[in-house]
VEXMIKOL-428913 format. One record per residue (C-alpha): residue number from 0; x, y, z. Coordinates in pm, 1 decimal. Example, Ala and Ser with C-alpha at 12.3 -4.5 7.8 and 13.67 -1.06 7.14 Angstrom:
BEGIN
R   num         px         py         pz
R     0     1230.0     -450.0      780.0
R     1     1367.0     -106.0      714.0
//
This chain:
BEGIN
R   num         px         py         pz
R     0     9943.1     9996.5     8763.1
R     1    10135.0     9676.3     8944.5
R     2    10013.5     9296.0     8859.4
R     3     9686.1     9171.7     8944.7
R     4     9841.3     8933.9     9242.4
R     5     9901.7     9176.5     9534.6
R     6    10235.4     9277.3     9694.4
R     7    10174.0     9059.1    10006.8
R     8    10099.4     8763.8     9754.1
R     9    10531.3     8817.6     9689.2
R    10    10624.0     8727.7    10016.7
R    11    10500.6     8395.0     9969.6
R    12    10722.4     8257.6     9706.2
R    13    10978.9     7973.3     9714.9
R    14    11276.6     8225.3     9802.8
R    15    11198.7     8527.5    10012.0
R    16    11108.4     8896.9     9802.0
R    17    11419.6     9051.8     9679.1
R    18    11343.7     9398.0     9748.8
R    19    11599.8     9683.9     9557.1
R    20    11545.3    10028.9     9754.1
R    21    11557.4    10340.5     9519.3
R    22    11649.9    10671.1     9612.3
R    23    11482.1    10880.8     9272.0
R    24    11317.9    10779.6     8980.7
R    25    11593.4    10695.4     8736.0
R    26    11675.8    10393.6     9021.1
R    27    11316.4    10315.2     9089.0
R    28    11278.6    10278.7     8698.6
R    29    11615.7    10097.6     8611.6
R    30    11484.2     9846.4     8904.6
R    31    11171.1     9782.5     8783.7
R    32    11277.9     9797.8     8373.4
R    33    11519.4     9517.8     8504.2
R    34    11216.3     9264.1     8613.6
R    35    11202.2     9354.7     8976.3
R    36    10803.5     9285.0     9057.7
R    37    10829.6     9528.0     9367.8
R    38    11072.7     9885.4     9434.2
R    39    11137.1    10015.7     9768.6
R    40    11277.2    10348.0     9884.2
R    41    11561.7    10395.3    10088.1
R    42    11544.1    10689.1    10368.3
R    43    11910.5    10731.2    10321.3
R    44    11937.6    10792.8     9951.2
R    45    11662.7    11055.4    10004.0
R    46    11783.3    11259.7    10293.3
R    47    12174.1    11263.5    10082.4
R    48    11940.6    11419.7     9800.4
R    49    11818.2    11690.3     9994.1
R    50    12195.2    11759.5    10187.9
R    51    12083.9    11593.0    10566.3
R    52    12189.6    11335.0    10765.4
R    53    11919.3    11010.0    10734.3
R    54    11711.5    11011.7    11042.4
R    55    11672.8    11388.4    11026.1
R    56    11289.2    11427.5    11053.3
R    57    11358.1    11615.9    10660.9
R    58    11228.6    11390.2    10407.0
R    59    10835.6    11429.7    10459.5
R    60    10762.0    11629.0    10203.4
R    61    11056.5    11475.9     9970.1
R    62    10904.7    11136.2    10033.9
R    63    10570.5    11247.8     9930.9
R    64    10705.9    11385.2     9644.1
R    65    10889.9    11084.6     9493.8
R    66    10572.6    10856.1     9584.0
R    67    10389.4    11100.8     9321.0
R    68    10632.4    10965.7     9056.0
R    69    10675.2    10644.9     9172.2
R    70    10323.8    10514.9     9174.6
R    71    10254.0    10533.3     8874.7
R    72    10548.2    10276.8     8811.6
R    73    10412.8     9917.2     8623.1
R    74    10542.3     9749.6     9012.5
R    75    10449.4     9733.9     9369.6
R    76    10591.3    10051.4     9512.7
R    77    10671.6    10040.7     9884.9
R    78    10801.1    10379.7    10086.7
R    79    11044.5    10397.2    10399.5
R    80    10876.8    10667.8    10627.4
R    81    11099.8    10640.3    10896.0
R    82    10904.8    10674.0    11203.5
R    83    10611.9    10805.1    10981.1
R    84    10703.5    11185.5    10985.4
R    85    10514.9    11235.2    11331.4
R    86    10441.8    11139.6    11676.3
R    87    10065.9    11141.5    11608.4
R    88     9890.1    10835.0    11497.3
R    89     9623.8    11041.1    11315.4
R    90     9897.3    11212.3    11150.0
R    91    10116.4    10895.6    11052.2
R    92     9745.0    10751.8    10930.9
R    93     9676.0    11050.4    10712.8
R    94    10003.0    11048.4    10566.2
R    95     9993.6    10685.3    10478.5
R    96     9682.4    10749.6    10312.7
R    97     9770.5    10986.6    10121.3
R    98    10020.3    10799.0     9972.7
R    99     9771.7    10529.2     9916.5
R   100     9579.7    10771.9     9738.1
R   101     9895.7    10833.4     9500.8
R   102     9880.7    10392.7     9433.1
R   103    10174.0    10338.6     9701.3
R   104    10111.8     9956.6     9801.8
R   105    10397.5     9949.9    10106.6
R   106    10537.5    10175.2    10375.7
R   107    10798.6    10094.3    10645.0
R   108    10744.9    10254.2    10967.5
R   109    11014.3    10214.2    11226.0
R   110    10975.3    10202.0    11576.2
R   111    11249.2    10406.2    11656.2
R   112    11350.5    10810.6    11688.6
R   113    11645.3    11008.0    11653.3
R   114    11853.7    10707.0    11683.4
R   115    11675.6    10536.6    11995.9
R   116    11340.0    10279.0    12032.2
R   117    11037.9    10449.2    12156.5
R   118    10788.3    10286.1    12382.5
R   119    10586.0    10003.8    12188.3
R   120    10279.4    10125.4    12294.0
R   121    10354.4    10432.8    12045.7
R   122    10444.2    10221.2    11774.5
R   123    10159.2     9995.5    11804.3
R   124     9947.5    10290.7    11775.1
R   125    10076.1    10433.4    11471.3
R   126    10048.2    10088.2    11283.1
R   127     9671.7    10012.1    11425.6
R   128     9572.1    10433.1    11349.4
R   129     9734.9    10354.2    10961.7
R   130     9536.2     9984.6    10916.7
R   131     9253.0    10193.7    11016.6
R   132     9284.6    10456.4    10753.9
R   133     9439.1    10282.8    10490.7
R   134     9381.6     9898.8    10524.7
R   135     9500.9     9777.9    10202.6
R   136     9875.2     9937.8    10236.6
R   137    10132.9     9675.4    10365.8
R   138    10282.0     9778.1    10625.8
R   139    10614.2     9647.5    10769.0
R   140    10709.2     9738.4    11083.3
R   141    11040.1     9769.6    11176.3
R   142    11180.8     9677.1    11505.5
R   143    11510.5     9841.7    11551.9
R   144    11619.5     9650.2    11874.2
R   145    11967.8     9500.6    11649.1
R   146    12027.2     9808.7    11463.7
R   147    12030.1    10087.6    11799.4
R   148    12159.9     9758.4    11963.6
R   149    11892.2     9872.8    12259.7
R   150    11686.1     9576.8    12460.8
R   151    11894.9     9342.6    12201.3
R   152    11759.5     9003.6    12274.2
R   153    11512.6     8751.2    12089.2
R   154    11258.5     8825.9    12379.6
R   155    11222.4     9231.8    12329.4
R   156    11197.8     9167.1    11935.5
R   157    10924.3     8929.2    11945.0
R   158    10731.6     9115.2    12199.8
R   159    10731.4     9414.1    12022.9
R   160    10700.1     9251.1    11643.2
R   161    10393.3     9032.7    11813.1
R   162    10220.6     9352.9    11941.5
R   163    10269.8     9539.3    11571.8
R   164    10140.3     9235.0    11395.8
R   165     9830.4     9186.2    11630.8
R   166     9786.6     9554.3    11594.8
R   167     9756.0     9502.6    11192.0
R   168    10097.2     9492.4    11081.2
R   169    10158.9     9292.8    10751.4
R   170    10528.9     9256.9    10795.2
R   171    10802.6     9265.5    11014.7
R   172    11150.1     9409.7    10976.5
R   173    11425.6     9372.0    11131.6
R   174    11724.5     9550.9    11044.0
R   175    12075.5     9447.0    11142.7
R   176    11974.2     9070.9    11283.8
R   177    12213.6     8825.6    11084.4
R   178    12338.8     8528.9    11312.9
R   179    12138.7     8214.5    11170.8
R   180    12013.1     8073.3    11493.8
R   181    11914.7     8397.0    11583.3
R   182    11722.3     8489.9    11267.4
R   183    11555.8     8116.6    11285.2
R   184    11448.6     8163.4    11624.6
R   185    11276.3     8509.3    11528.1
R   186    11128.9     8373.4    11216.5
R   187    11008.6     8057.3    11463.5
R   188    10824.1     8286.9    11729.0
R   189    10617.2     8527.7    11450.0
R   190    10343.0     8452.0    11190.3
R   191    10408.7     8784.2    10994.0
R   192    10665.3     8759.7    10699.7
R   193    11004.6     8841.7    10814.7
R   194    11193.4     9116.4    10630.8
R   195    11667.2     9176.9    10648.5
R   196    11868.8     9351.1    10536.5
R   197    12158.8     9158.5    10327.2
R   198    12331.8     8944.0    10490.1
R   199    12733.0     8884.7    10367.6
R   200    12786.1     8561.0    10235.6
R   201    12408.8     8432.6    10258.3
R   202    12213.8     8336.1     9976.4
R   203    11799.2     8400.2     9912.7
R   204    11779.3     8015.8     9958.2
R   205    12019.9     8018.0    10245.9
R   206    11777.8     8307.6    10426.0
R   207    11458.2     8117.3    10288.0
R   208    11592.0     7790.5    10509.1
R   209    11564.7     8045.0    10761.1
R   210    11208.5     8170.4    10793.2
R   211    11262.7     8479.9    10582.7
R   212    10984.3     8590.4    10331.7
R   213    11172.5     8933.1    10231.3
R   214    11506.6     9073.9    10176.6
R   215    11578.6     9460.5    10136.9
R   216    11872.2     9640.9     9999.7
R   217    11844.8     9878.8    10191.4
R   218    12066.1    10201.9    10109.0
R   219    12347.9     9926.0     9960.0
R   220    12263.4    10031.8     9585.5
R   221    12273.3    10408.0     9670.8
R   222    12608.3    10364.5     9872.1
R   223    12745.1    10109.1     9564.5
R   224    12633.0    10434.8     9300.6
R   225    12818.4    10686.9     9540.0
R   226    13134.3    10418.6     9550.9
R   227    13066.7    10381.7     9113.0
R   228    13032.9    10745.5     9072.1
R   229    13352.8    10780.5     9272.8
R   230    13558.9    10531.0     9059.8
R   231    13420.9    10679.9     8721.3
R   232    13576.7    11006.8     8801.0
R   233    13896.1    10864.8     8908.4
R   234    13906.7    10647.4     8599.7
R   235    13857.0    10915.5     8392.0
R   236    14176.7    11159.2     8566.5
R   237    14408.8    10836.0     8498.8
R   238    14312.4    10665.2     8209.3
R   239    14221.9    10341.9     8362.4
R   240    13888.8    10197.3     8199.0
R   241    13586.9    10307.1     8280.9
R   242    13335.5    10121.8     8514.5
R   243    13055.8    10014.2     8352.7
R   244    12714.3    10238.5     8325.4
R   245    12424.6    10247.1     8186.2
R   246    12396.0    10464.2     7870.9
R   247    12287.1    10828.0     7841.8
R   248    12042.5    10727.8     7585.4
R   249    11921.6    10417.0     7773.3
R   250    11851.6    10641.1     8090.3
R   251    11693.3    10931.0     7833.8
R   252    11438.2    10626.0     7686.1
R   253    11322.9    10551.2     8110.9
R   254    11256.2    10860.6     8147.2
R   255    11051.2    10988.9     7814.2
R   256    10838.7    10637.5     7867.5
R   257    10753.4    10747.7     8189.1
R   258    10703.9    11086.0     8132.3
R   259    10450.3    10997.8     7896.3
//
């Protein structure tokens, strides 16, 4: 079971959440034996598991899966599910609660489908049908107006993030924004905590200046254990040293302790 203070209670520190995004258990364990208070899932590092593309509409039942494991972690546990699996609000709400059920504390829902926004109003509904059902999951909403660079502009994101927050959304996310004055003036216009992606040269106190309560990682540590896994091999055909890894046995002693 996670800490007594709750998972929104971490977005209200001196430096915004620093959130690392799994993509099994062995990475949602390492995270959390490492000190991290709170693991995410990345959408990306599960759909490469399963042989699809991210975005897909495959990971449903994969998701569900690893949220069996993963909430029974000693951390907040927070799921991406993409656009929620479905076009139906009483679907999206069910599924969320399920996962509640299995002691999930987070899901991202995105408002966004097959690489293109969808109409607010749809969004809006998902979040408001999901508060209903499962009111103590924190939901972040992610507005994808940077990342599909579609209705791109300070206006569109705050209209949208302002309807997902009044319809019970507990955070906002909003992946690919990174120019400063652009991230202050979102952070400026929205009461919800503000959740990025990484931003290249900025520091937790540099994004904290900023408005910004949370930062994810996104797919980064999956795509850094492709890059590793990559490098090992070569290493090993040359002779060069190896990178370094975790051991076999340290990865073997995660894995009986949470097995048990």
């Amino acid at each position: 079971m996670a800490p007594m203070n709750s998972f929104a209670d971490l977005h209200r520190g001196p430096l915004p959440l620093l959130l690392p995004n799994a993509w099994d258990v062995a990475s949602a364990l390492a995270f959390a034996d490492a000190g991290y208070p709170a693991v995410g899932t990345t959408s990306l590092g599960i759909s490469a598991g399963l042989g699809i593309p991210d975005g897909a509409h495959g990971t449903r039942e994969a998701t569900l899966t690893l949220a069996r494991s993963l909430g029974r972690l000693p951390v907040f546990v927070t799921m991406d599910c993409e656009d929620g699996h479905s076009t139906d609000p009483a679907d999206v709400a069910a599924y969320v609660a399920e996962l509640a059920s299995l002691g999930i504390a987070g899901v991202n829902l995105e408002d966004s489908r097959d690489g293109h926004l969808v109409e607010p109003a749809a969004m809006t509904a998902k979040v408001a049908a999901v508060k209903d059902a499962a009111p103590g999951v924190f939901v972040n909403a992610r507005v994808d107006t940077y990342w599909f660079h579609e209705e791109e502009s300070v206006d569109e994101t705050l209209a949208r993030a302002t309807a997902y927050a009044e319809a019970g959304a507990d955070g906002i996310f909003v992946p690919g924004l990174a120019d400063p004055e652009t991230i202050r003036a979102v952070t400026g216009g929205l009461t919800a905590p503000v959740n990025l992606l990484p931003i290249a040269g900025m520091t937790l106190a540099g994004l904290a200046e900023l408005g910004v309560r949370r930062v994810s990682t996104g797919s980064l540590p999956y795509r850094a254990a492709v890059t590793a896994a990559l490098a090992s091999a070569m290493a090993v055909s040359v002779g060069t040293p190896w990178p370094d890894a975790i051991s076999y046995p340290a990865v073997q002693q995660l894995l009986e302790s949470h097995a048990r």
